[in-house]
C-alpha positions, 0 to 999 in steps of 0.5 A: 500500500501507498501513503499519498503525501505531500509536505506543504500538508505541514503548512499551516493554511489556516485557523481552523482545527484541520489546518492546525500545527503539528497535526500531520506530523504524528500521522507521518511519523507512525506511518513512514516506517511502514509505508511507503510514500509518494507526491501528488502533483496538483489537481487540474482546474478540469478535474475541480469543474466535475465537482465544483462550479467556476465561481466556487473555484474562484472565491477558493483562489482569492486564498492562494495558500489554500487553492495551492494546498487545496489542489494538491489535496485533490491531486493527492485524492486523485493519485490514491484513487488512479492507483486503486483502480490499477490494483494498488490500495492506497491512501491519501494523507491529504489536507485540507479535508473535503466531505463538507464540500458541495459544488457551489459551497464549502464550511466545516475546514473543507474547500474541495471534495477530494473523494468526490473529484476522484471519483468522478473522474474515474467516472468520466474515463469510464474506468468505473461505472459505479461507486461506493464511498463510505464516509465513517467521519464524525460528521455527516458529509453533506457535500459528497451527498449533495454532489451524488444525491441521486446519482445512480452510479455512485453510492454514499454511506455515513453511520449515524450509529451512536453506540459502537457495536451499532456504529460497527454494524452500519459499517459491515452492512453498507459494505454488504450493500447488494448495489454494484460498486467497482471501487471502494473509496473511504472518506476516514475521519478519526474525530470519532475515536474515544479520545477525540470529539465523538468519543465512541469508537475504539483505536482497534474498531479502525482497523476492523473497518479497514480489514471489512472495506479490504475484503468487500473489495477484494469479494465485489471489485477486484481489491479496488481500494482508497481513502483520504484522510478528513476529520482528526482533531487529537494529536495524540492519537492520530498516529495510531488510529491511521495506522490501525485503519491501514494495518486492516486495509491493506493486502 
């Protein structure tokens, strides 16, 4: 497997909790020896515009530091999901986040959805033709819905569960939907991790839901995998709980 990274992810783009200091480094450092890593390059205004409408694009750019950093957490997104779709299960370290990105507005520390470009651009080379897209954040991802509401290609899923077995349940059976899906992708947010602002899920539930996404893959679409990395707000435990998620996600 293939972490996705690039170090202006260090840089502190903004105030907000995503974009705080020291917050990839614990990631980076738990992962680099087990991992290896490689560099996006940007994403291409095209690929922002299957997602995302020209004005919102602009109002982004009137914040160089974050269009740049922003683009190539999208380029970073859509690396990990080209890998995917070769074989390669991959992961993108990747800020800032992006699952509270609509086409024509953003809030909740997210500019573009990474996950989202990705995916529809898989969809427009027509190397897929539907989707799974399991978003196990915190918080629900009202811009991936918004950009595939009613989509008959591409699946959204975020548990609402509020006790962890029952959280843990949701997962398994929205992997087991009886829709087609050619790829998994994962939108992991650890914000609702014991330590952190959900305080419900355990470091070793990540890799559970990991190992469960890997065999749905490996069962429904040729081992097609990726995720990119959203919510995460305790520095102290976001080491461990990514590379938990990875340890079960890889082959």
């Amino acid at each position: 497997m293939k972490v996705i990274f690039h170090p202006r992810f260090y840089e502190v783009y903004t105030s907000d909790p995503a974009a705080a200091p020291g917050r990839m480094e614990p990631m980076v450092n738990a992962l680099e020896k087990e991992f290896e890593f490689i560099e996006p390059e940007p994403a291409l205004e095209r690929d922002l515009g299957r997602v995302h409408g020209k004005s919102h694009i602009q109002s982004v750019k009137g914040e160089p530091q974050v269009y740049e950093v922003g683009i190539l957490a999208a380029g970073g997104a859509i690396l990990a999901a080209e890998m995917a779709f070769k074989g390669q299960p991959s992961f993108g370290l990747i800020r800032p986040p992006g699952h509270h990105a609509s086409p024509h507005s953003c809030w909740g520390f997210c500019y573009f959805n990474n996950i989202a470009i990705a995916i529809k651009k898989l969809l427009s080379e027509e190397k897929i033709k539907t989707a799974l897209i399991l978003d196990f954040d915190l918080h629900f991802g009202d811009g991936t819905s918004n950009t595939f509401g009613g989509s008959t290609s591409v699946s959204y899923f975020h548990p609402e569960g509020t006790r962890r077995q029952g959280f843990l349940e949701e997962v398994k059976q929205c992997l087991e939907t009886k829709r087609p899906y050619d790829i998994v992708a994962v939108s992991a947010g650890f914000d609702r991790h014991e330590e952190d602002w959900g305080g419900l899920l355990k470091t070793e539930d990540y890799f559970t839901i990991g190992k469960w996404a890997k065999e749905a893959s490996l069962e429904r679409c040729q081992g097609r995998r990726f995720g990119v990395l959203e919510g995460g707000y305790n520095h102290t435990v976001l080491g461990r709980n990514v590379i938990s998620f990875l340890q079960g996600f890889r082959d």
